[in-house]
C-alpha positions, 0 to 999 in steps of 0.5 A: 301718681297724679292720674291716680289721685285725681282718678280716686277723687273722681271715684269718692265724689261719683258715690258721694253724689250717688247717695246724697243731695250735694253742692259741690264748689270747684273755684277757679278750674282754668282748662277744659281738659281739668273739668273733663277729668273731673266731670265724669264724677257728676253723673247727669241728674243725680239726686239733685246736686248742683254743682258751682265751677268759677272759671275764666274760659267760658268754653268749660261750662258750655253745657251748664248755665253761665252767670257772668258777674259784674264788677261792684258799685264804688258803693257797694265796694265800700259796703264789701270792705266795711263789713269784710275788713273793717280794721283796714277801712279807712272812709274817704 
């Protein structure tokens, strides 16, 4: 069954992507075998989407451009904390 859903989605987000301009975020894929399964919805040069994996194996987006992050400041940790979650930021 799984095959099935993951083939339909496959099949929604070609056409989506055939008609529109689209930017696709997929958070956290883990294996090159999921993106495989998943790539074949983004045709190459379709209408100029863009699409954003988050990944931990760098081997899964070898055929795109790679942004590695870097951890914040102690300052700019405290800002993130500030404005996300002021109820729980204690300063000090």
């Amino acid at each position: 069954m799984k095959q099935h859903d993951d083939d339909q989605l496959v099949r929604k987000l070609y056409a989506a992507h055939k008609e529109k301009k689209c930017l696709v975020i997929l958070d956290d894929i883990w294996k090159v075998e999921d993106w495989d399964s998943l790539s074949h919805a983004f045709p190459i040069g379709a209408s100029g989407s863009k699409i954003l994996l988050t990944i931990r194996n760098q081997n899964i987006a070898s055929a795109g451009y790679v942004h590695k992050l870097k951890c914040l400041s102690e300052e700019g940790w405290e800002l993130l904390q500030k404005i996300a979650l002021p109820n729980n930021y204690s300063q000090g």
